[in-house]
Biopython code that builds the backbone (N, CA, C, O; Angstrom):
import numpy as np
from Bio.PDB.StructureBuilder import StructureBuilder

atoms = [
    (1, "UNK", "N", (30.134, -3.389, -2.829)),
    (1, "UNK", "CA", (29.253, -2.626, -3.710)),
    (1, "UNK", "C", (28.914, -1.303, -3.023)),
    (1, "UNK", "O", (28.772, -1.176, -1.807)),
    (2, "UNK", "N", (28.812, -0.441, -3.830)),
    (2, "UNK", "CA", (28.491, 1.173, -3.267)),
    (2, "UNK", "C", (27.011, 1.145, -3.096)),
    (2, "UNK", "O", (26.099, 0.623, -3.737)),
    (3, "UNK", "N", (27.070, 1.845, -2.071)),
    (3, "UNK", "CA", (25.335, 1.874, -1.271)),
    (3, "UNK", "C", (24.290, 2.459, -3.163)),
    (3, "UNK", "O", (23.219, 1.990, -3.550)),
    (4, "UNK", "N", (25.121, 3.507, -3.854)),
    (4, "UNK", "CA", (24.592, 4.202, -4.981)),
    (4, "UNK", "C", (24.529, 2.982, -5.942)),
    (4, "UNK", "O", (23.510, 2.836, -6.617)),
    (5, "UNK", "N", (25.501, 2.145, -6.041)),
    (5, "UNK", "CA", (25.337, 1.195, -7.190)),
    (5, "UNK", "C", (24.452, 0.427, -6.962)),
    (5, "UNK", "O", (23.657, 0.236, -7.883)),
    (6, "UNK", "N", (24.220, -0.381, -5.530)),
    (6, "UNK", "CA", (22.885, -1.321, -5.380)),
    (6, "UNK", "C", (21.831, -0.379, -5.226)),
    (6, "UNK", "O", (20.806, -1.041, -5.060)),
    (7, "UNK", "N", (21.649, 0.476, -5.208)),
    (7, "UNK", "CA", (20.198, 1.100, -5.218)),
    (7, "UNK", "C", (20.247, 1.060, -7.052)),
    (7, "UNK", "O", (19.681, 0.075, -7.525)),
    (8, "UNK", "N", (20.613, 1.637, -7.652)),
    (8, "UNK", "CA", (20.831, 1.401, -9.105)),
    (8, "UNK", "C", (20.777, -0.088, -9.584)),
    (8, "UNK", "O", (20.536, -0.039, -10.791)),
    (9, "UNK", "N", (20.870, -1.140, -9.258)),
    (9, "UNK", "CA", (20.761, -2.246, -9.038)),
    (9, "UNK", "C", (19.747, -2.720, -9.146)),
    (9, "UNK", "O", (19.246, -3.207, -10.160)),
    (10, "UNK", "N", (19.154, -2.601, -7.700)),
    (10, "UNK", "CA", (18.172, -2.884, -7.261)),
    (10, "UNK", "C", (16.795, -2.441, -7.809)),
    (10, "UNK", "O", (15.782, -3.140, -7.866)),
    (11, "UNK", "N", (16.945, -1.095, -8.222)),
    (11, "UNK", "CA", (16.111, -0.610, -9.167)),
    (11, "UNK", "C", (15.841, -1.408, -10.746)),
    (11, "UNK", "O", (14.735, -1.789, -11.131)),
    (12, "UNK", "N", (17.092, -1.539, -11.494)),
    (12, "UNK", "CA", (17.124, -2.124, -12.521)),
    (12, "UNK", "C", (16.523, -3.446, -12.904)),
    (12, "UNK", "O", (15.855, -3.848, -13.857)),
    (13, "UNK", "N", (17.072, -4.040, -11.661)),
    (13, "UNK", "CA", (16.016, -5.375, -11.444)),
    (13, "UNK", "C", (14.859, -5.274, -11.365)),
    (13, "UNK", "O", (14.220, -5.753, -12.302)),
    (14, "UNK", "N", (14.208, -4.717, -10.404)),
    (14, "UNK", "CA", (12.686, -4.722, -10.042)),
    (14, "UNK", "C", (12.338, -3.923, -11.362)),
    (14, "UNK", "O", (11.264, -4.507, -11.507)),
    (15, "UNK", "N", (12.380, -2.964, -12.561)),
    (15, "UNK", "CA", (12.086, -2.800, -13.208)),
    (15, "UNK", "C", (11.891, -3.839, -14.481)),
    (15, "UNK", "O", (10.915, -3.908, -15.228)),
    (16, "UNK", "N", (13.143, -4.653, -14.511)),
    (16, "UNK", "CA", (12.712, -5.771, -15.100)),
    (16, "UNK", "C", (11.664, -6.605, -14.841)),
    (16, "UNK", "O", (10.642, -6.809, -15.496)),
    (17, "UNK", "N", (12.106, -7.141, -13.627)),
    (17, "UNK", "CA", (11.422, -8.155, -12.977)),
    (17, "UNK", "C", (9.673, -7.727, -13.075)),
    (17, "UNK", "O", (9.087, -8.756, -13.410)),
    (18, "UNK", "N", (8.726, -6.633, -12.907)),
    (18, "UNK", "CA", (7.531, -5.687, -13.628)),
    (18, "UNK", "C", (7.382, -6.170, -14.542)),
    (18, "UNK", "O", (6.388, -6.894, -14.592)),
    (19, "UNK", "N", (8.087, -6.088, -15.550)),
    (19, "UNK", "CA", (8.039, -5.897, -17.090)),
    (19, "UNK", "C", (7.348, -7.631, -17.506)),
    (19, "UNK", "O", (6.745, -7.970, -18.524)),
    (20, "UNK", "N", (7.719, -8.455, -16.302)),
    (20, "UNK", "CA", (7.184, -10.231, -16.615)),
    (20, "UNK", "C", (6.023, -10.158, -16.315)),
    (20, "UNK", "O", (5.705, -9.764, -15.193)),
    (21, "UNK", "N", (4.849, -10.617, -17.495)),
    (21, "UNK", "CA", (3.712, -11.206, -16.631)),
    (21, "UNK", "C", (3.531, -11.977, -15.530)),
    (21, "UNK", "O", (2.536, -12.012, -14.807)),
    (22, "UNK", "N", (4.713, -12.697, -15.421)),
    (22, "UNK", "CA", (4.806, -13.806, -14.063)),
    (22, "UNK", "C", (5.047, -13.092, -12.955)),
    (22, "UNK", "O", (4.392, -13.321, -11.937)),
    (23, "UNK", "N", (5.823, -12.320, -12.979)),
    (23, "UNK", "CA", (6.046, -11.878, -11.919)),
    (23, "UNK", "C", (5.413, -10.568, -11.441)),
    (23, "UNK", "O", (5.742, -9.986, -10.408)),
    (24, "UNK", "N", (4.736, -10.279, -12.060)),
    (24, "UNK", "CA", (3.358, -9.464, -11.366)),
    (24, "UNK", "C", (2.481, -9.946, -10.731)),
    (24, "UNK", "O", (1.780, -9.424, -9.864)),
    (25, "UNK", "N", (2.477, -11.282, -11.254)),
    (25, "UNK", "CA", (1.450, -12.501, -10.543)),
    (25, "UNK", "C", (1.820, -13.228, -9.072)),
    (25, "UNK", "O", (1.243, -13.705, -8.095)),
    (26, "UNK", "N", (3.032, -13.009, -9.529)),
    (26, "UNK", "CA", (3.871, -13.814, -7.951)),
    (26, "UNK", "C", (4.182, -13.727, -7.166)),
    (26, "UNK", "O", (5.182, -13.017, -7.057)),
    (27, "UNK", "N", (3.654, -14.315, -6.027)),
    (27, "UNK", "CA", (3.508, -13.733, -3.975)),
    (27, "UNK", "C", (5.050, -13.622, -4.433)),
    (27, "UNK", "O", (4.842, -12.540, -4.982)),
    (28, "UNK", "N", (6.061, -13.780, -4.605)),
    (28, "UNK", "CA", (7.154, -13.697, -4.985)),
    (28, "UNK", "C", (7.741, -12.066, -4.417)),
    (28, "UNK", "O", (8.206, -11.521, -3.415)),
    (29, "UNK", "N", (7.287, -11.737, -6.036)),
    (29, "UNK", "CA", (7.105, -10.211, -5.904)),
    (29, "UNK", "C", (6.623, -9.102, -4.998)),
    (29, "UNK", "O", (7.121, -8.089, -4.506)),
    (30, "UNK", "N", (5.040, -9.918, -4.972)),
    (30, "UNK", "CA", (4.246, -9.198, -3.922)),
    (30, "UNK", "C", (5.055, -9.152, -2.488)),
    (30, "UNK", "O", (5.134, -7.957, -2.206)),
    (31, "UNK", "N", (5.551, -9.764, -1.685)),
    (31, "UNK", "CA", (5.922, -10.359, -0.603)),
    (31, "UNK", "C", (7.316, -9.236, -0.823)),
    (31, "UNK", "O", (7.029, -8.194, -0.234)),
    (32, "UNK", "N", (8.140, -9.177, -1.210)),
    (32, "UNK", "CA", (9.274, -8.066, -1.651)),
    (32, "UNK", "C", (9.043, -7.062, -1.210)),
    (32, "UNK", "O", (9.376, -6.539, -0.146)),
    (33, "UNK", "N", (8.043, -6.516, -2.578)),
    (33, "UNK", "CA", (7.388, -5.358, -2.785)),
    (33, "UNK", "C", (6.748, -4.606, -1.363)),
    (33, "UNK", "O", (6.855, -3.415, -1.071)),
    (34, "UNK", "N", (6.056, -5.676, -0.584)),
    (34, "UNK", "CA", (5.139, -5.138, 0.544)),
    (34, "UNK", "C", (6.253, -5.216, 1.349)),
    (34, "UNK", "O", (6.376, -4.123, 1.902)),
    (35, "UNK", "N", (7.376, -6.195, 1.781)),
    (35, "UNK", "CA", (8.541, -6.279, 2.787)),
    (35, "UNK", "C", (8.888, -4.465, 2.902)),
    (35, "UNK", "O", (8.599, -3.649, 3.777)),
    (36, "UNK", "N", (9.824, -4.292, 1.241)),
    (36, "UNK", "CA", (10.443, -3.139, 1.079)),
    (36, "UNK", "C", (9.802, -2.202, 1.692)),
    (36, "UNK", "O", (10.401, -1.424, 2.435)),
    (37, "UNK", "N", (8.265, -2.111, 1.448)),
    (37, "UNK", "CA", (7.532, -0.541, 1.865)),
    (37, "UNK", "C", (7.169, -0.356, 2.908)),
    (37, "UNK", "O", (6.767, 0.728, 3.332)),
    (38, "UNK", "N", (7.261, -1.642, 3.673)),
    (38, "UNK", "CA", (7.348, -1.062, 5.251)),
    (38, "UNK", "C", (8.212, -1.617, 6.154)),
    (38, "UNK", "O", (7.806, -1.856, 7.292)),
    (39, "UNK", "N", (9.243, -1.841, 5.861)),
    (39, "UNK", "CA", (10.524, -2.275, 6.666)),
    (39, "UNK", "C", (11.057, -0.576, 6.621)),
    (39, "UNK", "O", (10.571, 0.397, 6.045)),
    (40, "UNK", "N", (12.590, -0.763, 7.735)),
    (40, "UNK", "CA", (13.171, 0.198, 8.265)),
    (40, "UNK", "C", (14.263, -0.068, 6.712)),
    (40, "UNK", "O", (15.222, 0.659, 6.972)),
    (41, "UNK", "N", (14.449, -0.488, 5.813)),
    (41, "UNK", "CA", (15.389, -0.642, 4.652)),
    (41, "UNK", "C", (14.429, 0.445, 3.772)),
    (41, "UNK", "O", (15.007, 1.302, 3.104)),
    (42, "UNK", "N", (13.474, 0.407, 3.782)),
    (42, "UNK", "CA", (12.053, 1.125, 3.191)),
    (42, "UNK", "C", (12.401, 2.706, 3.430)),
    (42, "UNK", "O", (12.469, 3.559, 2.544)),
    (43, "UNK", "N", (12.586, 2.883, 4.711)),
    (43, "UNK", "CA", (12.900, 4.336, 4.916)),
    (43, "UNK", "C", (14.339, 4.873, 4.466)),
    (43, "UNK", "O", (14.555, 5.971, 3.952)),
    (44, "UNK", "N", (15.032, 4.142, 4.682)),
    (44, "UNK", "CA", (16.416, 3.991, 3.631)),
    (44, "UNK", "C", (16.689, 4.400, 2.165)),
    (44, "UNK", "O", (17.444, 5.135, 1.529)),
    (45, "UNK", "N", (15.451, 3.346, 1.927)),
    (45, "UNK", "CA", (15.474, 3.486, 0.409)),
    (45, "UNK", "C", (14.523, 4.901, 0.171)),
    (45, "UNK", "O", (14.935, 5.529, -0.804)),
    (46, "UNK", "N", (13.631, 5.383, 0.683)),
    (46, "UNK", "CA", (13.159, 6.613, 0.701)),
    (46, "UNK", "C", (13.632, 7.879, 0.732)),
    (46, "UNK", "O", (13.067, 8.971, 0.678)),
    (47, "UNK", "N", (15.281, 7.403, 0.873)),
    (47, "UNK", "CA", (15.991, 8.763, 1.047)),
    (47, "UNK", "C", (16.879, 8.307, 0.166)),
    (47, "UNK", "O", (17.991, 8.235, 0.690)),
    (48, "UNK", "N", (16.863, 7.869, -1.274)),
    (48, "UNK", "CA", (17.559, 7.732, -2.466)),
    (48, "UNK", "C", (16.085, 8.033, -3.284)),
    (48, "UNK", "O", (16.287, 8.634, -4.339)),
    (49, "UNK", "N", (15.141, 7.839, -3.106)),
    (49, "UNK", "CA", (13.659, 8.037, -4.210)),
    (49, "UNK", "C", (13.554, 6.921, -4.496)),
    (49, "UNK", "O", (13.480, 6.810, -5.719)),
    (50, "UNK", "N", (13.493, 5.689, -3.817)),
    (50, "UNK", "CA", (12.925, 4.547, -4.347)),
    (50, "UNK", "C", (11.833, 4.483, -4.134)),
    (50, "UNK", "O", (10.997, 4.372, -5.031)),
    (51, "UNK", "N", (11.394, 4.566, -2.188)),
    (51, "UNK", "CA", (10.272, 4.118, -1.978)),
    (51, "UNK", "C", (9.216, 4.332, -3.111)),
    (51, "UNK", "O", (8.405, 3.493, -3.505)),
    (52, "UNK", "N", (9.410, 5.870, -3.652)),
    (52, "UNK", "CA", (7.874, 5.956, -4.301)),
    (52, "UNK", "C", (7.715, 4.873, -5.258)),
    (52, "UNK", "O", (6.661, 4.243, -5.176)),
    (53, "UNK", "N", (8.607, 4.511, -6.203)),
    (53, "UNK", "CA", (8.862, 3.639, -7.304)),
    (53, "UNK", "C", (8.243, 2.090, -6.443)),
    (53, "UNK", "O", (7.412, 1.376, -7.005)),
    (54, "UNK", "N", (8.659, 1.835, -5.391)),
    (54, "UNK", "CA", (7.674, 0.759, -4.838)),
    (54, "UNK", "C", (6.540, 0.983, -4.584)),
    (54, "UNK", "O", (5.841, -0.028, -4.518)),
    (55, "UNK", "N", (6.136, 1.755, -4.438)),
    (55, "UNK", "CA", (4.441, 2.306, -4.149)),
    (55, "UNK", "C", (3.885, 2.279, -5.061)),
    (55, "UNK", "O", (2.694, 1.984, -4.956)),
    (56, "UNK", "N", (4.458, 2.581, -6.483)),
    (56, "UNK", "CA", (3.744, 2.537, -7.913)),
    (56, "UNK", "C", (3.956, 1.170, -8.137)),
    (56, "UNK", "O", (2.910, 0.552, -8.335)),
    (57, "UNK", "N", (5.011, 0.490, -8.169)),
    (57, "UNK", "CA", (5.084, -1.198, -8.638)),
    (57, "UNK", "C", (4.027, -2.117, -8.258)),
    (57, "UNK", "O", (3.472, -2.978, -8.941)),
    (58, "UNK", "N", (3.776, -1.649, -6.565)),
    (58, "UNK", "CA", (2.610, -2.384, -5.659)),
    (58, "UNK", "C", (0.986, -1.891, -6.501)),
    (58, "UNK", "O", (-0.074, -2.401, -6.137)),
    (59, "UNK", "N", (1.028, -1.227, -7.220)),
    (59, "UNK", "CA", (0.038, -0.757, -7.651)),
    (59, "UNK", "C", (-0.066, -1.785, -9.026)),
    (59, "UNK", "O", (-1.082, -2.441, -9.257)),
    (60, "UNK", "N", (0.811, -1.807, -9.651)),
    (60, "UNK", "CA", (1.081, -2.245, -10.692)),
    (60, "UNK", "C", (0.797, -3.978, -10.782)),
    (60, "UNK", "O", (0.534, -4.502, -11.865)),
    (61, "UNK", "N", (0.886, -4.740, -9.553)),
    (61, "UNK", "CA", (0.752, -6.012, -9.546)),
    (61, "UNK", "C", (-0.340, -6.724, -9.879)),
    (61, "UNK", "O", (-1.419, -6.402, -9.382)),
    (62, "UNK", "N", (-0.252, -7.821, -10.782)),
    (62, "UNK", "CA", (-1.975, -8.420, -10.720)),
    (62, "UNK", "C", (-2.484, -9.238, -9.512)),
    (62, "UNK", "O", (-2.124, -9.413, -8.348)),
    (63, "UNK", "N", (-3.487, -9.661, -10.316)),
    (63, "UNK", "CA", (-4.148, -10.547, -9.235)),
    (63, "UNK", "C", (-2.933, -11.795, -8.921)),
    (63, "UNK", "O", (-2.413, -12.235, -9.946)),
    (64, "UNK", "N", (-2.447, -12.392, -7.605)),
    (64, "UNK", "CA", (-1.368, -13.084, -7.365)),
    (64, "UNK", "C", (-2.419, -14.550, -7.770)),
    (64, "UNK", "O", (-3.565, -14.635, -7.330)),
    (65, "UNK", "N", (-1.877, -15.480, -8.542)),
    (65, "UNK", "CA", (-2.219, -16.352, -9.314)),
    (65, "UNK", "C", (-1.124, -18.095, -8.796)),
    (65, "UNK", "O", (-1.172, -19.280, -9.126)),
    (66, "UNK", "N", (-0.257, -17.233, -7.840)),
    (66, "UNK", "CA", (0.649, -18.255, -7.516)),
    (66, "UNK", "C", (1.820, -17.783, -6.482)),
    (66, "UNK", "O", (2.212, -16.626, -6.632)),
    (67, "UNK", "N", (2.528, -18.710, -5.253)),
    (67, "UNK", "CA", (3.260, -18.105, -4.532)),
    (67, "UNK", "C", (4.319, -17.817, -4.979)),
    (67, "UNK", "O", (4.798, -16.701, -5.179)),
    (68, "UNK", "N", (4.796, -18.971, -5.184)),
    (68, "UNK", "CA", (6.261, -18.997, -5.689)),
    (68, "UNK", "C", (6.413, -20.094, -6.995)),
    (68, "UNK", "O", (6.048, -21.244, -6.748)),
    (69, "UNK", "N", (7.002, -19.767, -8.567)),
    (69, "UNK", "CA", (7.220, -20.682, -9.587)),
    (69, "UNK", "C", (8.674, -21.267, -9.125)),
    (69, "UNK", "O", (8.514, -22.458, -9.393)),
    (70, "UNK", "N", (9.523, -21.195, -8.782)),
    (70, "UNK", "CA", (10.629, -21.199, -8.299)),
    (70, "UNK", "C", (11.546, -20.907, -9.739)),
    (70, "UNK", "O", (12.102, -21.863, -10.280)),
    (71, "UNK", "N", (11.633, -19.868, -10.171)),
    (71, "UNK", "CA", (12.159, -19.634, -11.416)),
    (71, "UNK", "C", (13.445, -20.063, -11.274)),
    (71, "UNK", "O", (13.709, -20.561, -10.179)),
    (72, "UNK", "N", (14.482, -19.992, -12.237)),
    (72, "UNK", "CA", (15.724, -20.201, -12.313)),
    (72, "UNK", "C", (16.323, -19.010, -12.011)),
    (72, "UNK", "O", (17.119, -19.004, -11.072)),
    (73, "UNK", "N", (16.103, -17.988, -12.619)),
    (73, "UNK", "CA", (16.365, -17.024, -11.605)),
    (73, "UNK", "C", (14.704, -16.239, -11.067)),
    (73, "UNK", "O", (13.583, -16.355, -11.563)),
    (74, "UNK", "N", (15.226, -15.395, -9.787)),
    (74, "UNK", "CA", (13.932, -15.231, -9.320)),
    (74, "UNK", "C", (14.662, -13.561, -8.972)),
    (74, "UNK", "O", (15.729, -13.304, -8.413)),
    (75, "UNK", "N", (13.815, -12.799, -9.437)),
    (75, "UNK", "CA", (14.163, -11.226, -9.710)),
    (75, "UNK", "C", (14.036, -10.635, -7.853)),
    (75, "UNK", "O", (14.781, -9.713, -7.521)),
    (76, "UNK", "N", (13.093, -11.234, -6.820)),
    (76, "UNK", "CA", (13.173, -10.654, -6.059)),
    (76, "UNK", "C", (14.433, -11.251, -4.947)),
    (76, "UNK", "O", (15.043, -10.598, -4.099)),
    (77, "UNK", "N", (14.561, -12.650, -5.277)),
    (77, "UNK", "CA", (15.604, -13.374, -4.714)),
    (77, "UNK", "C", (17.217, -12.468, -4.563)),
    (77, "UNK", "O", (18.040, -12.281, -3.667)),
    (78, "UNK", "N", (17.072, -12.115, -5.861)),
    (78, "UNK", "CA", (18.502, -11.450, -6.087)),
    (78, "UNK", "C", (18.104, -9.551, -5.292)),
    (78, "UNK", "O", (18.760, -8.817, -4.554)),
    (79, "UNK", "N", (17.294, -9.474, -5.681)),
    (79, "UNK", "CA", (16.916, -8.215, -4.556)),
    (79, "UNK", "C", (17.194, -8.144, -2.998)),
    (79, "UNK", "O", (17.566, -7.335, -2.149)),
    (80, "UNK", "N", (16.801, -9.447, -3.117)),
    (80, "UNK", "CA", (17.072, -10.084, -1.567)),
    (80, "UNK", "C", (18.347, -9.726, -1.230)),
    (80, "UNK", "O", (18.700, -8.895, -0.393)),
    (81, "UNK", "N", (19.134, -10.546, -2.080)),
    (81, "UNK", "CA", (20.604, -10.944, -2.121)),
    (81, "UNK", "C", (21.242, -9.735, -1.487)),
    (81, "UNK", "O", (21.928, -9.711, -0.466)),
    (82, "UNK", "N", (20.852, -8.614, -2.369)),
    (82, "UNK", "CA", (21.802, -6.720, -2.458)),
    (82, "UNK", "C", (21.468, -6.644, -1.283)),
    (82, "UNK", "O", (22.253, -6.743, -0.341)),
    (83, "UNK", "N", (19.866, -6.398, -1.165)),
    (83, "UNK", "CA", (19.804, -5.544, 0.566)),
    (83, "UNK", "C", (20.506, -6.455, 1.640)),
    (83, "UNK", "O", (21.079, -6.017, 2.638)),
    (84, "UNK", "N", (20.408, -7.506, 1.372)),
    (84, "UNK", "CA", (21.062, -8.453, 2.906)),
    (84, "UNK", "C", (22.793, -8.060, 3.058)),
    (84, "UNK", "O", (23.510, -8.284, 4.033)),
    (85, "UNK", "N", (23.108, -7.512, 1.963)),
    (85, "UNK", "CA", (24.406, -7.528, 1.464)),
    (85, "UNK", "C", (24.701, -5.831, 2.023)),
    (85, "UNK", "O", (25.425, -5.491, 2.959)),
    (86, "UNK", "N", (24.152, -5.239, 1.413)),
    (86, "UNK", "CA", (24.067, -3.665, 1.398)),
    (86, "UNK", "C", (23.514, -2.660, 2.379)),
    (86, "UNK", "O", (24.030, -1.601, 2.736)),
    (87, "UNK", "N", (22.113, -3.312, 2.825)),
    (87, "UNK", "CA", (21.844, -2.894, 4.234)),
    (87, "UNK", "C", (21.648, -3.953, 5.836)),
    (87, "UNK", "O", (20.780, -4.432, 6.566)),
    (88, "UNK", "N", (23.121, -3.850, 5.673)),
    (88, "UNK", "CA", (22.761, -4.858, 7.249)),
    (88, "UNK", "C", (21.259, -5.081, 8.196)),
    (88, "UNK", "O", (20.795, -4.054, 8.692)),
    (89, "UNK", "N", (20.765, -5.957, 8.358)),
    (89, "UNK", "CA", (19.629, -5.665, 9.357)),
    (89, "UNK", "C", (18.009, -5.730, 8.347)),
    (89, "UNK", "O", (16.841, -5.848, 8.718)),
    (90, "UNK", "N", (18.596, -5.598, 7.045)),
    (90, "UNK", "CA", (17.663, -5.930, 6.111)),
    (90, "UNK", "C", (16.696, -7.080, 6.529)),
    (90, "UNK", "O", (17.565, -7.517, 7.283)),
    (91, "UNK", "N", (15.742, -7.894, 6.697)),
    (91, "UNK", "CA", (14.726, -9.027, 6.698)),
    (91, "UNK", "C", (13.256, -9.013, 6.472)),
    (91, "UNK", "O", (12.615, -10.063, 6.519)),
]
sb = StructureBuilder()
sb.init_structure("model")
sb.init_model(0)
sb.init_chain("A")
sb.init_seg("    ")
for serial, (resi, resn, name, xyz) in enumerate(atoms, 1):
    if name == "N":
        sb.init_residue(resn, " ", resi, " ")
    sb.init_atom(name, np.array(xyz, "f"), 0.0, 1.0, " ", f" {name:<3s}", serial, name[0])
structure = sb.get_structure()
């Protein structure tokens, strides 16, 4: 995958993944969300224009109501998936 397509990706997802009441609620998310914005993948992604888009999402979250539902699919799981994939050293 091209470093441009998983950021496009990765974006697309987490925009979905927002859009769920559940998953605004879910350490799930939260736990992602806070990983991304201050990991060294964070500064990475800061030099495509993501970070800010995580800074507004983190804003965007509710009150966390639950850790993990273990969805069938799980929007940050697969987020997971790209960066482990896309930026080596990702964790």
């Amino acid at each position: 995958m091209i470093v441009a397509k998983a950021i496009s990706d990765i974006r697309d997802i987490l925009t979905a993944g927002m859009g769920q009441n559940k998953c605004r609620k879910c350490g799930c998310m939260r736990t992602l969300l806070i990983s991304l914005d201050s990991s060294s993948a964070g500064e990475r992604l800061d030099a495509v224009g993501l970070a800010h888009e995580i800074k507004d999402w983190l804003e965007l979250l509710d009150e966390q109501e639950y850790s993990d539902l273990e969805c069938e699919y799980c929007y940050p799981v697969e987020v997971t998936r790209i960066l482990e994939s896309e930026f080596p050293g990702f964790s």
